[in-house]
N, CA, C and O atoms as a MOPAC input file, in Angstrom:
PM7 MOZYME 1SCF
protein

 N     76.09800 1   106.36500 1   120.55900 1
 C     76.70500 1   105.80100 1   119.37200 1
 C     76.20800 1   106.56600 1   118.14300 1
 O     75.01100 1   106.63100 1   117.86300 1
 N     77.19500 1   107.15400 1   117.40700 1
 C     77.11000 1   108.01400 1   116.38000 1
 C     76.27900 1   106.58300 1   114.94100 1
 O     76.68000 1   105.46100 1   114.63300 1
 N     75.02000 1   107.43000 1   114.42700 1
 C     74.78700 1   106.58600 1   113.12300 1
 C     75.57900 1   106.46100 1   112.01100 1
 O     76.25700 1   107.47600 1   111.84800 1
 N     75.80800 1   105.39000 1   110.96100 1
 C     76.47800 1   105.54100 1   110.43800 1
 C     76.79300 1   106.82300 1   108.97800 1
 O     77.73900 1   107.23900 1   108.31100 1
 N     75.91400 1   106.94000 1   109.05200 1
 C     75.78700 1   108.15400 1   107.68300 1
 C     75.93000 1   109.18300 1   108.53300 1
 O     76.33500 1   110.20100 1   107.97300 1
 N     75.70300 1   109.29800 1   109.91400 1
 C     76.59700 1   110.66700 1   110.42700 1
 C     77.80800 1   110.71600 1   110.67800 1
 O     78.53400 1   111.70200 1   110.54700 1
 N     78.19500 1   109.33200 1   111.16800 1
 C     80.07700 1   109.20100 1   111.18900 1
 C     80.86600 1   109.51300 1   109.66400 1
 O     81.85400 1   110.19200 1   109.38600 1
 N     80.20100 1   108.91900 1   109.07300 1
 C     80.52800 1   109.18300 1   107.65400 1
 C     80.72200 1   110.43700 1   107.29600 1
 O     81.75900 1   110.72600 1   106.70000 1
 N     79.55300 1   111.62500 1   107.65800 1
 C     79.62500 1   113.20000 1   107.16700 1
 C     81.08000 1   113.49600 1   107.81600 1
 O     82.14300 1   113.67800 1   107.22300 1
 N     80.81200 1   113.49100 1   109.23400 1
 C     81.69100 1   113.60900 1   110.27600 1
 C     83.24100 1   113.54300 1   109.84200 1
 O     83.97600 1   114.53000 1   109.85500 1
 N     83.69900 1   112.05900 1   109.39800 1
 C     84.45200 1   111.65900 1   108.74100 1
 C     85.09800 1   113.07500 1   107.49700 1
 O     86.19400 1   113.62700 1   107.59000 1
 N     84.50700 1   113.23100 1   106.90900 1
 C     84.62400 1   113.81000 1   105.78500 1
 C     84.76200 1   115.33100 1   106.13500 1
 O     85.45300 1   116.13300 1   105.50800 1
 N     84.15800 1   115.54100 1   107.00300 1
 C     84.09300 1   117.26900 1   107.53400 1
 C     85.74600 1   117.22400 1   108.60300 1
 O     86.08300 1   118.23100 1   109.22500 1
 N     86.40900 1   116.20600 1   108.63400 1
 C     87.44000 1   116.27700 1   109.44600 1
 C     88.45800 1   116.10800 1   108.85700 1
 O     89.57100 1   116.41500 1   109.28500 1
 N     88.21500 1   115.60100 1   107.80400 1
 C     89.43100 1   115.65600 1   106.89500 1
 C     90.40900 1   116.47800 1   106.67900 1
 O     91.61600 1   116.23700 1   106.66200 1
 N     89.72100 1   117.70600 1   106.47200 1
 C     91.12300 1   118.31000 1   106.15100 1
 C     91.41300 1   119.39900 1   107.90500 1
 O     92.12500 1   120.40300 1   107.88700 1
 N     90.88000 1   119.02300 1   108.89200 1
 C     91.13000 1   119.67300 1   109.94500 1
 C     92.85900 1   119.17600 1   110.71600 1
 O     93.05900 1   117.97200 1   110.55000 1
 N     93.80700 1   119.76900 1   111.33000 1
 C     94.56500 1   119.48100 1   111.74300 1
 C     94.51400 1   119.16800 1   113.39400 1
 O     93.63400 1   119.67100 1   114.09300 1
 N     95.24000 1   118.55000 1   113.77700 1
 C     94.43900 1   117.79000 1   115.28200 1
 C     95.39100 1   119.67900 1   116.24800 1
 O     96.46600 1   120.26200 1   116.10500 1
 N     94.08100 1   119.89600 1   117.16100 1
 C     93.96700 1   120.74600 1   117.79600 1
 C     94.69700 1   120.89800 1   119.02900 1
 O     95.12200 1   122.00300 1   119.36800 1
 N     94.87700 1   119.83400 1   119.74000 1
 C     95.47900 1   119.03200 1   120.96700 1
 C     96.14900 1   118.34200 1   120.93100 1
 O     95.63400 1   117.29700 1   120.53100 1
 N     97.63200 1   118.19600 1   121.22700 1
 C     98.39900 1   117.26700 1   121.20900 1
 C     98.92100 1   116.95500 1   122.62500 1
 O     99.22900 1   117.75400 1   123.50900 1
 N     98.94900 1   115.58300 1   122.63600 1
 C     99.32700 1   114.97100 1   124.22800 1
 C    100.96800 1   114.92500 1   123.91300 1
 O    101.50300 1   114.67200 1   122.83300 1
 N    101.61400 1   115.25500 1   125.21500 1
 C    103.02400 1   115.94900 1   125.66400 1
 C    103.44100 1   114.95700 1   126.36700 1
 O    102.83600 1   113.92100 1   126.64500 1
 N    104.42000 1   115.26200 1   126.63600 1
 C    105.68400 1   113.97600 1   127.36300 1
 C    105.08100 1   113.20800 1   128.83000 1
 O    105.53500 1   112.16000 1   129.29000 1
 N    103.82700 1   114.10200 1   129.48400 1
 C    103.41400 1   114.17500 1   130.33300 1
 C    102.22500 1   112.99400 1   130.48600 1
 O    102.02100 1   112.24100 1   131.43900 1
 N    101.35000 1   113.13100 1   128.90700 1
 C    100.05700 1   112.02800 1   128.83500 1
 C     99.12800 1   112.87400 1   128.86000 1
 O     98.99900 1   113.99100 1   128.35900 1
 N     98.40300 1   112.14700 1   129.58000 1
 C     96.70400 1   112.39900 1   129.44900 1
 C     96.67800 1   113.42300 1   130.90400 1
 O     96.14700 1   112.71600 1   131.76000 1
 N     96.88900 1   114.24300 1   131.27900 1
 C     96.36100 1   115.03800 1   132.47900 1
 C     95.47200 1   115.76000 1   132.37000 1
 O     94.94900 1   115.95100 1   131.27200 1
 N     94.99200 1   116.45200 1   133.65700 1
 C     93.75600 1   116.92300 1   133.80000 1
 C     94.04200 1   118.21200 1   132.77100 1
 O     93.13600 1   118.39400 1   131.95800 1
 N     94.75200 1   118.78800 1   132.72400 1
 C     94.93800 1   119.94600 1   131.90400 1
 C     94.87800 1   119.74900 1   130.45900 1
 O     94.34300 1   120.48500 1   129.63100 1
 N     95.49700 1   118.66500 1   130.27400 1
 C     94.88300 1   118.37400 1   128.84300 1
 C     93.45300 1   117.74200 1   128.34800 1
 O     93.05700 1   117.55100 1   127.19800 1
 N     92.64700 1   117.41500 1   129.92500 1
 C     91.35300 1   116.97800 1   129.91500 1
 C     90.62300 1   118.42000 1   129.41100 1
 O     89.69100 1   118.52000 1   128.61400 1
 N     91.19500 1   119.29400 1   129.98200 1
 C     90.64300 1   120.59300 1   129.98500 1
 C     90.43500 1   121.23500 1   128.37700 1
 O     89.50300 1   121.63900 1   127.68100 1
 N     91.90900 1   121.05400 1   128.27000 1
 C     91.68600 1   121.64100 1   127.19100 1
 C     90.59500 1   120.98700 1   125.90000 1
 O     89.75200 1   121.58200 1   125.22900 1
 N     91.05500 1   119.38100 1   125.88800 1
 C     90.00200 1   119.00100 1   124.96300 1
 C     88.91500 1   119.11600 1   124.53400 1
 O     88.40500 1   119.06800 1   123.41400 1
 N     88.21000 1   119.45700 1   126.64900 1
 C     86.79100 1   119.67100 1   126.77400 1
 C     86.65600 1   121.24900 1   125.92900 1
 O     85.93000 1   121.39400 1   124.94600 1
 N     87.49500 1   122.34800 1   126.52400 1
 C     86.99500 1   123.18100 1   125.79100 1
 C     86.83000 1   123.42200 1   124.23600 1
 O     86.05900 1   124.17400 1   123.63800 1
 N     88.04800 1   122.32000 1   123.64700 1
 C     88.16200 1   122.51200 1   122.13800 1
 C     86.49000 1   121.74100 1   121.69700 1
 O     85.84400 1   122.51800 1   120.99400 1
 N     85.96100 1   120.79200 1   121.90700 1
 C     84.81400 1   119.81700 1   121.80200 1
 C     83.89200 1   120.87900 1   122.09600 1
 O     83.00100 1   121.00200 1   121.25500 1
 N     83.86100 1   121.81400 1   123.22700 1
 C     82.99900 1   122.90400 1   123.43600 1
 C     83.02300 1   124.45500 1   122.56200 1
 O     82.39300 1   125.50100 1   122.71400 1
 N     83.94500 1   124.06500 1   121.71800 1
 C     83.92100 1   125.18400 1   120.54600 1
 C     84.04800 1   125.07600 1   119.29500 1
 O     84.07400 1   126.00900 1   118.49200 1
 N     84.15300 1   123.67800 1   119.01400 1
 C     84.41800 1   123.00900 1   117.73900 1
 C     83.26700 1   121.99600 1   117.61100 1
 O     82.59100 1   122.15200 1   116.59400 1
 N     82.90300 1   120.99400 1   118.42300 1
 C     82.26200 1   119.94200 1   117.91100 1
 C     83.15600 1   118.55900 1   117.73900 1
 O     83.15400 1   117.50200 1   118.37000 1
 N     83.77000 1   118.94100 1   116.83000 1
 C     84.70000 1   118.16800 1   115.70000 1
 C     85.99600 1   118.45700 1   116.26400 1
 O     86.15800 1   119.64800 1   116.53300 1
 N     86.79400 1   117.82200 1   116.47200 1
 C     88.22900 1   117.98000 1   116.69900 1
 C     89.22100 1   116.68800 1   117.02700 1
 O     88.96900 1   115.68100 1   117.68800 1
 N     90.22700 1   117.00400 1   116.45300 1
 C     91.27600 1   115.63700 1   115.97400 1
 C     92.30500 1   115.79800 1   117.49700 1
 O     92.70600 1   116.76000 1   118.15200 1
 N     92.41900 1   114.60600 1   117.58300 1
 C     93.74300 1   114.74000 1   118.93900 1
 C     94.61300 1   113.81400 1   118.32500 1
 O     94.21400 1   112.89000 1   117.61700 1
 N     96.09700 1   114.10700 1   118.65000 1
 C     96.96100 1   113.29900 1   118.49500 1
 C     97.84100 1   112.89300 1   120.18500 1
 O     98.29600 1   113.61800 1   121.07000 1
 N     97.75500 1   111.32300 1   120.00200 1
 C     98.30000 1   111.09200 1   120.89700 1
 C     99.62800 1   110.14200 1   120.14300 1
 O     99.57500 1   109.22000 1   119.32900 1
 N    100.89300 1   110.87600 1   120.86600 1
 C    101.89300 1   109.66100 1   121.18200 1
 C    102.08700 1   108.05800 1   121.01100 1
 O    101.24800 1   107.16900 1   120.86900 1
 N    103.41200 1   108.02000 1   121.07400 1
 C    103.32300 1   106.00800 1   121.46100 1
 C    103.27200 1   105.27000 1   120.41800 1
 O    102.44500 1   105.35100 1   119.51000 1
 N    104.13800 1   104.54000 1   120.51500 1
 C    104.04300 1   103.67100 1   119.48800 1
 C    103.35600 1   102.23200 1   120.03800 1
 O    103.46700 1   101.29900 1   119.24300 1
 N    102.78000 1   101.99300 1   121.08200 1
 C    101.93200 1   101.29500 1   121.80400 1
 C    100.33400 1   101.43800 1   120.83400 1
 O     99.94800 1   102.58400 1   120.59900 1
 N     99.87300 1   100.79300 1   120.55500 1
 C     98.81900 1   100.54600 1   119.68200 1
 C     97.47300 1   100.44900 1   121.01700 1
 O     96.46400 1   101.09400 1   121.30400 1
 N     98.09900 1    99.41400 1   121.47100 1
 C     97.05100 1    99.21800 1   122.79800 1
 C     96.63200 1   100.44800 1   123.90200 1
 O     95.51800 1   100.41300 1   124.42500 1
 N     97.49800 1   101.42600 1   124.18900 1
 C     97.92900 1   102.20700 1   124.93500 1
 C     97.13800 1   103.75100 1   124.38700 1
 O     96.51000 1   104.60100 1   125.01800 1
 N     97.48200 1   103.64200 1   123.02900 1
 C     96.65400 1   104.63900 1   122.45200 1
 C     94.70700 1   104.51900 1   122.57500 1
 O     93.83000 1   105.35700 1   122.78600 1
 N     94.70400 1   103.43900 1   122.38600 1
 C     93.33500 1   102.95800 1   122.41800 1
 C     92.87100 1   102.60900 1   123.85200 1
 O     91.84400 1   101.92900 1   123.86400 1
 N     93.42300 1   102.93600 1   125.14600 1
 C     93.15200 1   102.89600 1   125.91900 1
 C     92.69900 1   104.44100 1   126.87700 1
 O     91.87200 1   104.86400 1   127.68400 1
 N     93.82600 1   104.81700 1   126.15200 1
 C     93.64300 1   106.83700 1   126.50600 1
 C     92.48100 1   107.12500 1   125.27600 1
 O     91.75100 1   108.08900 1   125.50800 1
 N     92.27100 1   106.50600 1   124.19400 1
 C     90.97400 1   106.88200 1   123.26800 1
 C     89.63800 1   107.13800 1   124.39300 1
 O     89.03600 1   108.13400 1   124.79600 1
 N     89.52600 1   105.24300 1   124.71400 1
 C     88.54400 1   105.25000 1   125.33700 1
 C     87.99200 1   105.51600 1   126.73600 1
 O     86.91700 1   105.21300 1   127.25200 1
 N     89.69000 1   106.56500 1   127.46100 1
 C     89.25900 1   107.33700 1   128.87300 1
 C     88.57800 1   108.35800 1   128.72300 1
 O     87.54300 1   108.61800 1   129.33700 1
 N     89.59600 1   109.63800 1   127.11800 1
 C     89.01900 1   110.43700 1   127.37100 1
 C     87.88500 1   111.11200 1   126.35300 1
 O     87.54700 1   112.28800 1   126.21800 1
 N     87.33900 1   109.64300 1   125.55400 1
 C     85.81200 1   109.76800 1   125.35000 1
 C     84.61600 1   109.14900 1   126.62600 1
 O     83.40300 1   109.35900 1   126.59100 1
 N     85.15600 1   108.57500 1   127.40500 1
 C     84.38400 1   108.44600 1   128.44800 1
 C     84.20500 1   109.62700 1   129.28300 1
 O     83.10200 1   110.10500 1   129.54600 1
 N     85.48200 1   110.14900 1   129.75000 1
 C     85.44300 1   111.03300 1   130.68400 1
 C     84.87000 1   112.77100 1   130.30000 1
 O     84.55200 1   113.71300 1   131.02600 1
 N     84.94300 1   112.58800 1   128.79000 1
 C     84.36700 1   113.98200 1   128.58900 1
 C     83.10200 1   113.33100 1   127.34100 1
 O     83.02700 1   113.83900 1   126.22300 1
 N     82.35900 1   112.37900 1   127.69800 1
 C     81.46600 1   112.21000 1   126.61400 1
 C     81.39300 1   112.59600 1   125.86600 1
 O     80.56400 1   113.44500 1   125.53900 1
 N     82.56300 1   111.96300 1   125.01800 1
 C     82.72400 1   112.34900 1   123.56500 1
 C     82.76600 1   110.81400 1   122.49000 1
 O     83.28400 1   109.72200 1   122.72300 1
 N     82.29400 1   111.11100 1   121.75300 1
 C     82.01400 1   109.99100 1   120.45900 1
 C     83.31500 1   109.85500 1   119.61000 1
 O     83.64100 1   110.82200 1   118.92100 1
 N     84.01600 1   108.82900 1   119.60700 1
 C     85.33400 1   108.53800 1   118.52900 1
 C     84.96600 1   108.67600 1   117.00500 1
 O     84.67700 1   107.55300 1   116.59400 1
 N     84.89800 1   109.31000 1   116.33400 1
 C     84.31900 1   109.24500 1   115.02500 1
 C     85.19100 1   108.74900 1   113.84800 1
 O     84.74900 1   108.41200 1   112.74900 1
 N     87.00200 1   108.75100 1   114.37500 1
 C     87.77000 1   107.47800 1   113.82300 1
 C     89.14700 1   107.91500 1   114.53500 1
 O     89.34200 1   108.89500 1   115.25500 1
 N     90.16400 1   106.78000 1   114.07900 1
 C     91.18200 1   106.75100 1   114.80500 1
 C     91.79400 1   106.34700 1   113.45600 1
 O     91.18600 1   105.72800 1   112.58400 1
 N     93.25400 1   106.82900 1   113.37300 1
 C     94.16400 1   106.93300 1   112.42400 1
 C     95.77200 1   106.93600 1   112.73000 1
 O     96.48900 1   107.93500 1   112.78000 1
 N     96.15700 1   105.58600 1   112.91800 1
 C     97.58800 1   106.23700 1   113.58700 1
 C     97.40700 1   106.53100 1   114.85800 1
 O     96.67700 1   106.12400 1   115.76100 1
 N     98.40500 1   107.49600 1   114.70700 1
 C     98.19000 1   108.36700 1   116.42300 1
 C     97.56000 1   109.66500 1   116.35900 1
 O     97.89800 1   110.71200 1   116.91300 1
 N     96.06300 1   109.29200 1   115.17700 1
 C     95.41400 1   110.96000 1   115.61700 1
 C     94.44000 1   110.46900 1   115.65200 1
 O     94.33900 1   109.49900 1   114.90000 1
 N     93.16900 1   110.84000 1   116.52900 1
 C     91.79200 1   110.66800 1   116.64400 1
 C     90.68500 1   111.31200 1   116.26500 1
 O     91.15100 1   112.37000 1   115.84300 1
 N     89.58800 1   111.36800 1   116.14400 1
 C     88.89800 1   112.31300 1   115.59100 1
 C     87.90500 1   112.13800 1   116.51100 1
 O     87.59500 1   110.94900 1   116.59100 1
 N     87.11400 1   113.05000 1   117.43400 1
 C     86.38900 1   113.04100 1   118.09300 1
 C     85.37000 1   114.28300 1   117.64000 1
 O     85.74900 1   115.25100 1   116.98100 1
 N     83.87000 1   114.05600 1   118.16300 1
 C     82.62900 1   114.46400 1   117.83100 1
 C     82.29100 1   113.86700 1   119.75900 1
 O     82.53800 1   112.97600 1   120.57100 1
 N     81.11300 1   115.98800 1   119.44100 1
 C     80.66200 1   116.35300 1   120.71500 1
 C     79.62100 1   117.15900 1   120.45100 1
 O     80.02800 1   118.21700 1   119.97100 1
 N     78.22300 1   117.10800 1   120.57800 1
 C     77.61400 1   117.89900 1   120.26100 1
 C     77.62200 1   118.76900 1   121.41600 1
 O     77.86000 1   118.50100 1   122.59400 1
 N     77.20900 1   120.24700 1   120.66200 1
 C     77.39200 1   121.18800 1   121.36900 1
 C     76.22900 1   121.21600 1   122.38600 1
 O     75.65900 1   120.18000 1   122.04300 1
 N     75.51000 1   121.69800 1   123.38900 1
 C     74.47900 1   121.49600 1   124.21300 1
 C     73.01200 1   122.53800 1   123.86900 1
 O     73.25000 1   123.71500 1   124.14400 1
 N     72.07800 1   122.38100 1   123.51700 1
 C     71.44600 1   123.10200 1   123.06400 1
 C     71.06300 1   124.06300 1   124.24700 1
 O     70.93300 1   123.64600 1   125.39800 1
 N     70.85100 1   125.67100 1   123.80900 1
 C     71.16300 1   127.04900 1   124.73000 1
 C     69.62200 1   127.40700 1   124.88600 1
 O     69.11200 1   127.84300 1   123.85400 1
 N     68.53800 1   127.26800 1   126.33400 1
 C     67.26500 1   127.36500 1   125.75300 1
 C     67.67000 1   129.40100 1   125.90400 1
 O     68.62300 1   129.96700 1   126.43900 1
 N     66.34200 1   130.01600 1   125.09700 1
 C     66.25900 1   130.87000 1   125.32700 1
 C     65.49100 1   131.88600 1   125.69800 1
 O     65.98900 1   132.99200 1   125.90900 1

């Protein structure tokens, strides 16, 4: 669980980003699991937009694929999300 004065930066550093990933006629598939993971693995920060005018439905694919790729919701807007991933620290 992100603190709040970091959701907040977070918040603000995403603002003017445009969502990176967009879910297709298709949904949530592994390929778009993929891709997210890699965008979260090169960004950190990155907005998804999902589909639907289902309110419930959106917030249900929120909370698969921050589970499934441990990622932190840092807000939801409509049908775009903003997700936070820290990157993994590289020993050397």
């Amino acid at each position: 669980m992100l603190a709040k004065a970091k959701q907040s930066q977070l918040r603000s550093q995403a603002h003017g980003l445009k969502p990176v990933v967009l879910l297709g006629q298709h949904g949530y598939t592994p390929a778009v699991a993929a891709e997210i993971d890699r965008a979260l693995h090169d960004h950190e920060l990155i907005k998804v937009k999902i589909p639907g005018d289902e309110r419930d439905h959106r917030r249900l694919l929120t909370n698969i694929i921050c589970q499934e790729l441990n990622a932190e919701l840092v807000q939801s807007i409509g049908k775009v999300i903003v997700l936070y991933r820290k990157r993994p620290e590289i020993a050397k």
